[in-house]
Every structure is written in C-alpha cells, then in structure tokens.
N, C-alpha and C positions, 0 to 999 in steps of 0.2 A: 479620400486621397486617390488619385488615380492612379492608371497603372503605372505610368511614365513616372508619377512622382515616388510610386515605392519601391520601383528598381532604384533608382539614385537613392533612398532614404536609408534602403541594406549598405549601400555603398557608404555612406555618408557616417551610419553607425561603425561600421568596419575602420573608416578610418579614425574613428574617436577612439576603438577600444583596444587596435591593434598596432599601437605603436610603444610597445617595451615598457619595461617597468615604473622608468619612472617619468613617463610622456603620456601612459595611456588614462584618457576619460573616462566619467561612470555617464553612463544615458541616463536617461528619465524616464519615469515609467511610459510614458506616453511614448518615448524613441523605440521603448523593449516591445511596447506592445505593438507600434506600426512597422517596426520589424520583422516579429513572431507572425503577424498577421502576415507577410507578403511571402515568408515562407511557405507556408500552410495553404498558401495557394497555390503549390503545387507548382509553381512556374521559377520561382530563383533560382539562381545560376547553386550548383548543388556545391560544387570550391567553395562558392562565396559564402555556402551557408553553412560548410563546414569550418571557414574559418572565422565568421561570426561567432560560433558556438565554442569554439578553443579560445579563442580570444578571449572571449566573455569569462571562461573559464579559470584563463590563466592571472586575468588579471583579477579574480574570484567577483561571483557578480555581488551584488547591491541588494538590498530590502525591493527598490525601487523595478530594479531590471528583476527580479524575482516575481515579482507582485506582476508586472507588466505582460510579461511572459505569460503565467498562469493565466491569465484574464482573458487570453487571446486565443488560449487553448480550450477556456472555457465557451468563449463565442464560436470557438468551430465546431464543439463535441452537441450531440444531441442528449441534453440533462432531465430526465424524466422525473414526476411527479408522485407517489406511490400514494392509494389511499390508509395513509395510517399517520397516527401522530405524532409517533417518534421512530426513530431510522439510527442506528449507528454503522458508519461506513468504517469499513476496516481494510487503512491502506498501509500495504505491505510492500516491499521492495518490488519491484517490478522483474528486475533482475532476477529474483529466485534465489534459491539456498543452496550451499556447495560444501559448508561442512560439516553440517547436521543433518538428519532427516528431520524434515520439517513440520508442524503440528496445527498451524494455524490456519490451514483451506477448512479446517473443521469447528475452528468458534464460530464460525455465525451461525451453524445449526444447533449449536448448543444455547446458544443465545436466545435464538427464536424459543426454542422448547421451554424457556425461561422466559419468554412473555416479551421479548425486546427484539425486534425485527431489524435485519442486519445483510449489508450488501457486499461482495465480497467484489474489486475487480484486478484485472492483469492483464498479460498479455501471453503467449505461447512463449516465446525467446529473444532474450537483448541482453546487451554487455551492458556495462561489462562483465558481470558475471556468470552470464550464460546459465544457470541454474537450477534447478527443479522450481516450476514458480506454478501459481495456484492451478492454471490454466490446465497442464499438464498433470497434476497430481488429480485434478476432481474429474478430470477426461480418462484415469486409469483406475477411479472407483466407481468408473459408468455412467460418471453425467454429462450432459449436453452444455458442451463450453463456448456454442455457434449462437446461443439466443440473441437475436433483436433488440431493441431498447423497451419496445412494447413487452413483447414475450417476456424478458427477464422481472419489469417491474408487473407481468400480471402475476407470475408465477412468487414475488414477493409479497404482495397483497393474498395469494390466498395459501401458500405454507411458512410464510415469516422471515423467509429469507431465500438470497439470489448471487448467483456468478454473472457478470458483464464483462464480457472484452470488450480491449480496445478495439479492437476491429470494428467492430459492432457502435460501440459510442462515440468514438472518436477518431474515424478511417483518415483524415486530414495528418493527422498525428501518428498513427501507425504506417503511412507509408514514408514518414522518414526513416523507419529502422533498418533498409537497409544502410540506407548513408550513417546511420548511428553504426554499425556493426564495423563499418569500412572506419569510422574517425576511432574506434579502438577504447577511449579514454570515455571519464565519468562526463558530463556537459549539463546544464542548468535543466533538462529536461527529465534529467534520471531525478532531480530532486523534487519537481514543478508536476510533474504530470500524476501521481500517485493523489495531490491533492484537487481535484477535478470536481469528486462528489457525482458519478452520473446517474445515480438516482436521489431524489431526495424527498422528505418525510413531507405531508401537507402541516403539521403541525413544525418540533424540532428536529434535524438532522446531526448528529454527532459524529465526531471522525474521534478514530484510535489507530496509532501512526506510532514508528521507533524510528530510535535512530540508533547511533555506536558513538560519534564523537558530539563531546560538549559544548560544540557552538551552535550543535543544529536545532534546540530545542526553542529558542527565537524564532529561527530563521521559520521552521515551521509552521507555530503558533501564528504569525504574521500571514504567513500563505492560508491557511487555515484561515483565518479572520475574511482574510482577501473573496475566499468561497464561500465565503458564509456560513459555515458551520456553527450554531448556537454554540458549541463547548466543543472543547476536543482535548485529548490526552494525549502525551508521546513517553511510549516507553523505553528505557534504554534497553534493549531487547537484542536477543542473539543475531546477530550476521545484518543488524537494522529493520528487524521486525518487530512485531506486536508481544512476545515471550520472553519476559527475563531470565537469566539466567536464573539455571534450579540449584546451582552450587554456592552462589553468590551473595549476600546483600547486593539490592539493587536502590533505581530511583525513578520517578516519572516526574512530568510536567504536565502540567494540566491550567486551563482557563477555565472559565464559566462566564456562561451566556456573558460574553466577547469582553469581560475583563482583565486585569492583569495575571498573566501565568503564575502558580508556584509548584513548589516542591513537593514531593510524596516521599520519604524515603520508604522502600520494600525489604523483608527479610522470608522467604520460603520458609523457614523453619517456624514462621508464627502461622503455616496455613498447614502444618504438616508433611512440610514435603522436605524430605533429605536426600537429596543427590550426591554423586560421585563425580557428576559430569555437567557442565554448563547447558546441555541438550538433548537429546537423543545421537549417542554415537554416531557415524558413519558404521554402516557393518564392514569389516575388511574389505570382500569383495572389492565394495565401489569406491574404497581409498585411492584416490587417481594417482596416477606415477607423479614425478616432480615438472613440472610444468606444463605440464595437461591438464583440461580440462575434466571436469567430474561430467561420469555418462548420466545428463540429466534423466533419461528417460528411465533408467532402471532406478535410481534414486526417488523420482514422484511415484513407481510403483512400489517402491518399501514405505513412500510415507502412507501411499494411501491403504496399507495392508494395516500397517497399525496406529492409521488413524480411524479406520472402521471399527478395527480391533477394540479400541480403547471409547469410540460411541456405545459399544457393545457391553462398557464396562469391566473392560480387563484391565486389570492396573498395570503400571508401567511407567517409564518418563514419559508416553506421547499421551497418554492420562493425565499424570501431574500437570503437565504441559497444558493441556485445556483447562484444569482445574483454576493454574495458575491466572493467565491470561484473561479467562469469562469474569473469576472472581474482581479480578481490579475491574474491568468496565461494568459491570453489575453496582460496583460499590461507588466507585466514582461517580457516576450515572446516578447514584443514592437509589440504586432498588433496594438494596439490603443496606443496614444501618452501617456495617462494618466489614472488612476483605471475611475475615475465618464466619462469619453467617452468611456472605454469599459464596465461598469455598462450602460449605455446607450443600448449597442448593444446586451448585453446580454436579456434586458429586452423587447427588441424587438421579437427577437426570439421567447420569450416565450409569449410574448401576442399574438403572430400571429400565437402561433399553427406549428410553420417551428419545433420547437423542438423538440415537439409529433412526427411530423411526420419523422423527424430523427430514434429517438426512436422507432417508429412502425415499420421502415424498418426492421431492427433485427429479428421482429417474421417473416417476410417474408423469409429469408434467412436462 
C-alpha cells in the first residue's frame, strides 16, 4: 500500500471506530494491521494516532484488531533465532510493579540453572503504571539492560538466559512512548506488545504471561497463538504478572502445542509456602502518598536487593516467589512430573548458590 493510500486508511479506520457507542465499527485484521503498520512508520499524524488508539480502546478492540496489531509489531521488531531447542519467554507487564516488590526479573536465571533457557523482555518506563519494571530492577543488580538483538541472543546460547529491550528489538514501537505517556489511559498496545517473542528457540519457544481480570485469559492465548508460541501459560499473578498470589488459591490457563486452552486451579500451601501477604510488601518507606506515584527507582533497587538475596538462598516471600513461579513453568512445560517435585528442584538451586551463579554469569558477558 503506498504512502498516499495509508494516510487515508488511518483516516478511514478512525472514522469506523470513532463514532460513539453505538455507531462505532470493529476493523479487520487486515484494517488493524495496515493501520498499525503506517503508524510505525514513524510519519502519522501523532492526534490521529492518539485517537485511533482510544477509540479502539473505548470501543474495546476485537480478537481481530488484536491479532492484527501484534502482527505489525511483529513485522517491525527484529525477532532473533537462539541456538537451543527449547526457549520460554516470560512476558511480564511492561508497565512494571507499584505495589509489591517484585520477584520475577530473577525466574529466568533460575530456570536456566534448571536446564530450560529463558528470555526476559521490557522496557525502562510507560504508563500506565509507571513502575519498577525488569529494565530497571536488573540495571540496579549490575546488568547490561542496553544489549543488541545479537548480543542478547549470543549471551542466551551461552549462560541460558537473556534481558532484551524494546529499545533494542523493537525501536519502531518504543518511540511511541512518548505519545503513549501523553494519551495517559491503557490502549491495545500495553496488551499486544509484551506478546512479540524477540527471541526465539530453533526448536520450541513457550511464553508465560499473567493477567488480573478474567477475560484476558482468551484474549491472550489467541495473541500467543498469533506469535507462534508452541504452548504458553497465563497466570493470574500479582499486579498482571507471572507470580500468583502466596496468600491465595489461585488459577492458570494454559494451551499446548496450539490447542484448546484449560484450566490449572493452584493452592501455595500444597508447595509449602504460607503467606500473610499476597507478595512481598512494599516497605513503608516507598509506600507513595495518595495519588502519586511509587519512586520506581528505589523500589527496583529493594527488588533487586532481595532478589539476589533469595538467588543466594535466603528464605523469604521473594524466595517463595521464585519457588512458586519456576515451579508451575518447570511443570507445565512437563520437566518435573508434578508442581511440589519441581518446587523441590527449584529450591535446590537456590539453596546451593547454582542460581546466583546463573545470575552472575550475565555481568560477565
């Protein structure tokens, strides 16, 4: 399509989706995707792509305008090939975490240490929740959050596991955040962009993904599918990450190699772990005032204090926390027959110090 034609085709979806509730059109994948694409090229009127992106939102998008989206994202970002057979991507809020310290920039080194090579990605900062996000938390326990597409997947092939930003894979896509930061609200791309996948296994690649509300567990699966991912799980997980609640019964969703999703229901207490609290507290200190923001930067350095801490094998919830987490992808994944024999092997690792030193590989490389 050329360029003439996809100035007017932004225009043309605009007027489909942005006319009130009960006027406004769904696109089709193909309208989502010749859309997303003429954004991404860096030239659309930034209004028009701001009000694309509310509109789509308000009028809540489609499977369709979902799928179409991601796919366009996918065609901009540079998607890397790693040598190994199996890959689980673990995509976490982009947003970051604001009322817990958070645990999960540290599964994929435990994972690796366990035999299952694991890519971690993010960005530095975006709303809407502004939050401590992996970017941040693994840049304040010493690692290099600036690798390449190259660098990140060579340093995956040879200690098992890697951090990629956006920046780095997908610079088309990251230089909408400021215009994302200015539009304030959630938009189809806080949901779309986490499922990307920019590296992935020469054999299988597997995505582990949360959410918080129960219609996202479809809508995922379906995005998931859309990338390719052989199997993927979603957890209902703290603040719409990969860690369920330690206080809780929980639940997952899960496919396999690209079948119908089901159910998992979870209970912590069958893996040994008894909580008080749905996470790791906030410490007072970084309790934010009432409509302020949480200072993300002092937040990613308490996670990353006792998320080494607990590599190191010091109990605690940001231990439990990994226990929990590695356990269900270990099991799901069928390395260990059942969750409490891969909580076994996960806690092994970590009392022995093999997971630190997973971990520490990364600042070497």
């Amino acid at each position: 399509m050329s360029e003439a034609n996809l100035v007017l085709h932004l225009k043309q979806c605009i007027q489909k989706v942005a006319t009130g509730p009960e006027y406004s059109k769904d696109l089709s994948y193909t309208e989502a995707y010749q859309a997303m694409q003429h954004i991404l090229r860096g030239d659309a009127d930034p209004v028009q792509t701001a009000i694309y992106l509310i509109a789509l939102r308000m009028k809540r998008e489609t499977d369709e305008e979902n799928r179409g989206t991601l796919q366009a994202l996918i065609d901009h970002s540079t998607i890397s090939q790693a040598a190994v057979e199996a890959l689980v991507d673990i995509s976490d809020p982009y947003d970051g975490f604001a009322r817990c310290v958070p645990a999960s920039s540290f599964v994929p080194a435990v994972l690796a240490s366990l035999g299952l090579p694991a890519v971690l990605h993010g960005l530095d900062s975006v709303g809407p929740k502004y939050g401590a996000t992996h970017h941040k938390i693994l840049k304040a326990a010493g690692l290099k959050v600036d690798l390449n597409p190259q660098q990140a997947t060579q340093q995956l092939e040879h200690i098992g596991w890697t951090y990629i930003d956006q920046a780095s894979f997908a610079p088309a896509l990251h230089a909408l955040v400021p215009l994302r930061q200015r539009m304030v609200k959630r938009q189809v791309l806080t949901t779309v962009e986490t499922m990307l996948g920019p590296i992935r296994a020469r054999g299988k690649t597997y995505c582990m993904g949360g959410y918080v509300h129960k219609a996202y567990p479809p809508i995922y699966a379906s995005l998931a599918r859309q990338a390719g991912f052989a199997s993927a799980l979603f957890v209902r997980g703290v603040e719409g990450g990969v860690i369920p609640s330690l206080q809780q019964a929980g639940r997952l969703f899960a496919y396999q190699d690209q079948a119908q999703e089901y159910q998992v229901d979870l209970a912590p207490q069958n893996l040994g772990i008894v909580a008080e609290t749905r996470a790791v507290p906030l410490p007072a200190p970084l309790v934010p005032a009432e409509d302020t923001l949480i200072d993300s930067e002092a937040l990613a350095a308490e996670a990353a204090r006792l998320g080494l801490a607990a590599l190191a094998g010091e109990h605690g919830l940001t231990y439990e926390s990994l226990v929990y987490a590695c356990a269900i992808c270990l099991s799901q994944l069928q390395r260990y027959p059942d969750l409490p024999t891969a909580a076994q092997a996960v806690r092994a690792v970590l009392d022995s110090g093999q997971a630190l030193k997973v971990f520490e590989a990364a600042r070497r490389t």
